[in-house]
Every structure is written in C-alpha cells, then in structure tokens.
C-alpha positions as MATLAB code, in Angstrom:
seq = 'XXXXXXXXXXXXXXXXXXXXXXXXXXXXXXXXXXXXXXXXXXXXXXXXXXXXXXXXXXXXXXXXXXX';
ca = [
     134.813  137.677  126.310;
     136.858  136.931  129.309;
     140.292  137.543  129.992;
     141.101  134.738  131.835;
     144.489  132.655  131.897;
     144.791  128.901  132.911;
     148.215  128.335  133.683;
     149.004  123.885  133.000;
     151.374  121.907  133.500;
     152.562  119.095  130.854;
     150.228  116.301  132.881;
     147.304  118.479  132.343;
     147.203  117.871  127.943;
     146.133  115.070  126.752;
     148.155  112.467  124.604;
     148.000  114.922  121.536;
     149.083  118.330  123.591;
     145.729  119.877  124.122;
     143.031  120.719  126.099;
     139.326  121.125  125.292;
     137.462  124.533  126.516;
     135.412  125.063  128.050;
     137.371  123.100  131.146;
     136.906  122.508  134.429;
     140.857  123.451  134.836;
     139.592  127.295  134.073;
     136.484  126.502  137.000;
     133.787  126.286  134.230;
     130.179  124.914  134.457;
     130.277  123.362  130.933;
     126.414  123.114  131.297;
     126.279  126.477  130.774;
     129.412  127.845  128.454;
     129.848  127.426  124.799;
     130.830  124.412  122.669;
     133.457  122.358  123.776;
     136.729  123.142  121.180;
     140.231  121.535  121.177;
     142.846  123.688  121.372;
     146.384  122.403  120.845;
     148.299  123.904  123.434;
     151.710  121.734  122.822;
     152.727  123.027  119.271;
     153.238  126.626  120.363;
     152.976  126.526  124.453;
     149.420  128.510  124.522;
     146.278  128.533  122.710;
     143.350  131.068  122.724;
     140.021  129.671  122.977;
     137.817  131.722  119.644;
     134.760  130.878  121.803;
     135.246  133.172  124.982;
     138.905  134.455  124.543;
     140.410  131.813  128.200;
     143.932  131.453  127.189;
     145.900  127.949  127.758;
     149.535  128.585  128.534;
     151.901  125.927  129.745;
     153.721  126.463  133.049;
     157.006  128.213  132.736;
     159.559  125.606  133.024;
     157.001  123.046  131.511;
     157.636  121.164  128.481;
     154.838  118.379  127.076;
     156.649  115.718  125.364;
     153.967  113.924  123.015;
     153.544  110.480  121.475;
];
C-alpha cells in the first residue's frame, strides 16, 4: 500500500463530489493498478482508496458545491 496524497481542488470531482482511483491526478498507469473505485470525496473533504491506501483530500480553502 502506498502512502500517497492527491491534494484537488473543487473542479477536479465530478458532478457527484468524487473521484475514481486509480487516477491519472495521483500519476497512475491505470493499465497496470487495481480496479477503478469511486470514492466520494465531497461528503467529508477526503476519501481513502481500500484498493492501495492514495488518499483524496480537497485543497485547503476548497469547498465543492454539488448539484
């Protein structure tokens, strides 16, 4: 598992608040990583992928504002 932490701003989620893993935002060859998972990022400001532990944080001083 990696530590890794991609930092997004609001623009980055999608119309729901999330983000699927793996991403090219966290530079990752999805050819070669595990199953692509939604994570809602938006409800709580971060979200832990279960797959390889990347963490999805909003920006400090970001805010997403969904449909």
């Amino acid at each position: 598992m990696t530590t890794a932490t991609v930092e997004l701003l609001a623009k980055d989620l999608n119309h729901q608040g999330g983000v699927y893993c793996p991403s090219p935002l966290a530079h990752m060859s999805i050819w070669n990583s595990h199953p692509k998972v939604y994570l809602d990022v938006a409800r709580t400001g971060q979200a832990k992928c279960p797959y390889c532990g990347t963490v999805y944080k909003l920006k400090e001083g970001e805010h997403f504002h969904g449909h």
